[in-house]
N, C-alpha and C positions, 0 to 999 in steps of 0.2 A: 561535405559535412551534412548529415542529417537535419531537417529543419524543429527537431526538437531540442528548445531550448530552457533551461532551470533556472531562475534568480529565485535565490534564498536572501531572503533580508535577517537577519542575526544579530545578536551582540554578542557571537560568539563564531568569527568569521572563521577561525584558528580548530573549529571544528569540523573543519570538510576540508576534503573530501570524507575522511572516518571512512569508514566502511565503504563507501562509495569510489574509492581508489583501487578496492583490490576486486578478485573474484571475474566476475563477467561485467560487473557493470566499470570497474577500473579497466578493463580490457577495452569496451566501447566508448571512454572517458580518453584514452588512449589513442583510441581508432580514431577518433572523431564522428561517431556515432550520436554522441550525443555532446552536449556543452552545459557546464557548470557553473557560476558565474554567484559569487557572494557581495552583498552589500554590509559594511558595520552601520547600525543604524543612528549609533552615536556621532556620526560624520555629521549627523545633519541638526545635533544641539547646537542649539544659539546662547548659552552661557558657559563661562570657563572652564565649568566641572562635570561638561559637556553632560547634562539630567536628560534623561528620557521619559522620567516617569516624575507623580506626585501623588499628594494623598487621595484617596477616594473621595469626592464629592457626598455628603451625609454621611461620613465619617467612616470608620471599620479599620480592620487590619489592614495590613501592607500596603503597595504602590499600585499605582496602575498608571499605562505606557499611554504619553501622552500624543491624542489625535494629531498637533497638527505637526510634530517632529516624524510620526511615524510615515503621516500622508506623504511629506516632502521626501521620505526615504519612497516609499513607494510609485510615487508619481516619476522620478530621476532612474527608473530602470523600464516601468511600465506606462507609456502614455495612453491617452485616452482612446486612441484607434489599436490598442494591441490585445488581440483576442485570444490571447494566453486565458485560463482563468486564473485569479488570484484567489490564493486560499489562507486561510488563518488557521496553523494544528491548536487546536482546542481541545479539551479536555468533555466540552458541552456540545462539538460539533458531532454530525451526524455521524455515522460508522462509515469508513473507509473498509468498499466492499473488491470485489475483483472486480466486478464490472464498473464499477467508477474508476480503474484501476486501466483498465482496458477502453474505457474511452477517453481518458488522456492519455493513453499513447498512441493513440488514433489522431491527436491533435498535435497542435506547432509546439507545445509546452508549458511550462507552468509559473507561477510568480509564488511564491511562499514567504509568509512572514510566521516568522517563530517567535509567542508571547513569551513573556515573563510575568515575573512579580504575582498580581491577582489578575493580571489581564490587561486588554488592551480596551481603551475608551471605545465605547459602542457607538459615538459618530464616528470617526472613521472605518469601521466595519461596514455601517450603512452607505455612508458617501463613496467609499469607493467598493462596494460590492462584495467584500472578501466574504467567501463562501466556507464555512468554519468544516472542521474535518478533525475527526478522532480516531485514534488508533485502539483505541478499546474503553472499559469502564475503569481507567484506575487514573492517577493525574502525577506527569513527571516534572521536571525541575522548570522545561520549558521545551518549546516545540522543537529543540532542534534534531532530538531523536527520534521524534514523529517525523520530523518532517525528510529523518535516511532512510525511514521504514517506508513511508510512500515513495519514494521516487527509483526506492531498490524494487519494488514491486509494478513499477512501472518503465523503469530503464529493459529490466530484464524480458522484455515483450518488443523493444524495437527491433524493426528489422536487421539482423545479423548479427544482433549481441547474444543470443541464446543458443544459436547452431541449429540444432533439425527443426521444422518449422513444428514440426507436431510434436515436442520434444513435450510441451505443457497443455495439449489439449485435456487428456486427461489426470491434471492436478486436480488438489484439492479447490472445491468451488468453483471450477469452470464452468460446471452444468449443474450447480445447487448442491452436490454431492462429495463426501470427500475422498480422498484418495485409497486406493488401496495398499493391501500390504505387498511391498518388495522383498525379495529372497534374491541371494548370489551366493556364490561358493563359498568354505565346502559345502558340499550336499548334505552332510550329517553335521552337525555340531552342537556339541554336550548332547548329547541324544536324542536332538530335533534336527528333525528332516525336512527339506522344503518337500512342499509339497506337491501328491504325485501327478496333480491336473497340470501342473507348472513343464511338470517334466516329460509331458506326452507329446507335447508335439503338436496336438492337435489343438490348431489356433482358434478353429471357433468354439471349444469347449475351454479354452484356457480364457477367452474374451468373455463368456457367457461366466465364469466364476469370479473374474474379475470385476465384472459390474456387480453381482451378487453380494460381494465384500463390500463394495462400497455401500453401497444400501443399506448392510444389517452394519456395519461401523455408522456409517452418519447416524442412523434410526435410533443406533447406543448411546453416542457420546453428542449431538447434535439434534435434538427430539427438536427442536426449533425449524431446521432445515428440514430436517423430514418431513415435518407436516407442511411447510412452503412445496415441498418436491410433491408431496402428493393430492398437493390443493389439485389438480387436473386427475380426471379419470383416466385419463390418456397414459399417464404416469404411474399411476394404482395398479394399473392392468398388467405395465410392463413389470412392473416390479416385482408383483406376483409371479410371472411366467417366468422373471432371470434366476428367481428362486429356484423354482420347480426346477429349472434346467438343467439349475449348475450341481455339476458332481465334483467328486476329490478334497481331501481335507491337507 
């Protein structure tokens, strides 16, 4: 079995695998490629009606999940010597990029707690480290669909759950840029034809239009990453010449 390993801590244990059963990454769920492993965090309430959360401290709307029910959930899968990192999906935490994406699957695995309510008390964030992570600018119900989005985007990178190794070298983001456009058969449909560089044969003029697409797409829909990709002169230059190069529409 793979030495990477997933603890989701949830109050919503009944939500996984979800997604994470079927496709490639329930194939390596399967294989034993990877391991899954869910806590309900309400195990670890110390009153009948087993509470997790209370009011906010200076008052405000809703609850928030309280530190030391959460900590005793997370300490009872992750001890103090286990170099998994623990993450909090947050709504406020930093952007979940490819390469943070690809250095946990470079590692043993991950520890994941999924908030609710208005959040989780920010001494246990501090005291045990948890490193907050967001899946974009908008805010869901609670972490535990962030927290299929990342580990689908990082299951799918272990070795053998993906198939050709170079199947994802060039995706979107792998090198700051995003992907280009794919065409398959027919060759005609409703009146568009793939196009004729695709269909020459000739690999390094189909490679050379390929990267060109990605460039003038990211440069259109991502002006963010294009100016990171072209922060180096080194990159400006290329960029310029895969232009000039590329022929066929």
């Amino acid at each position: 079995m793979s030495g990477f390993r997933a603890d989701v801590l949830t109050l919503y244990p009944e939500m996984f695998p979800g997604s994470l059963g079927i496709s490639l990454a329930g194939k390596g769920l399967a294989e034993g490629l990877w391991s899954l492993s869910t806590t309900q965090i309400r195990d670890f309430a110390t009153d009948k009606h087993r509470s997790v959360d209370d009011t906010p401290a200076g008052g405000g709307p809703g609850m928030v999940m309280r530190a030391d029910i959460v900590a005793h959930a997370l300490d009872s899968v992750s001890a103090a010597d286990d170099d998994r990192p623990r993450l909090l999906m947050s709504p406020r935490g930093e952007p979940l990029t490819q390469a943070f994406v690809r250095d946990l699957a470079l590692g043993p695995g991950v520890v994941i707690l999924c908030g609710r309510f208005e959040g989780v008390d920010e001494r246990v964030i501090e005291a045990r480290g948890l490193r907050e992570v967001s899946i974009g600018d908008y805010v869901l119900s609670g972490g535990e669909l962030a927290a299929q989005v990342l580990l689908d985007a990082v299951v799918r990178l272990l070795p053998g759950v993906m198939g050709k190794l170079t199947s994802g070298d060039e995706e979107s983001f792998e090198d700051g840029l995003l992907e280009y456009p794919h065409y398959t058969r027919p060759q005609v449909w409703e009146d568009r034809s793939i196009p004729e560089v695709l269909r020459s044969g000739d690999h390094a003029r189909i490679a050379k239009w390929r990267q060109a697409q990605r460039e003038e797409i990211t440069e259109h829909r991502r002006p963010d990453l294009w100016a990171r990709h072209l922060n180096s002169g080194k990159n400006l230059a290329r960029s310029k010449a895969s232009r000039k190069n590329a022929t066929g529409t």
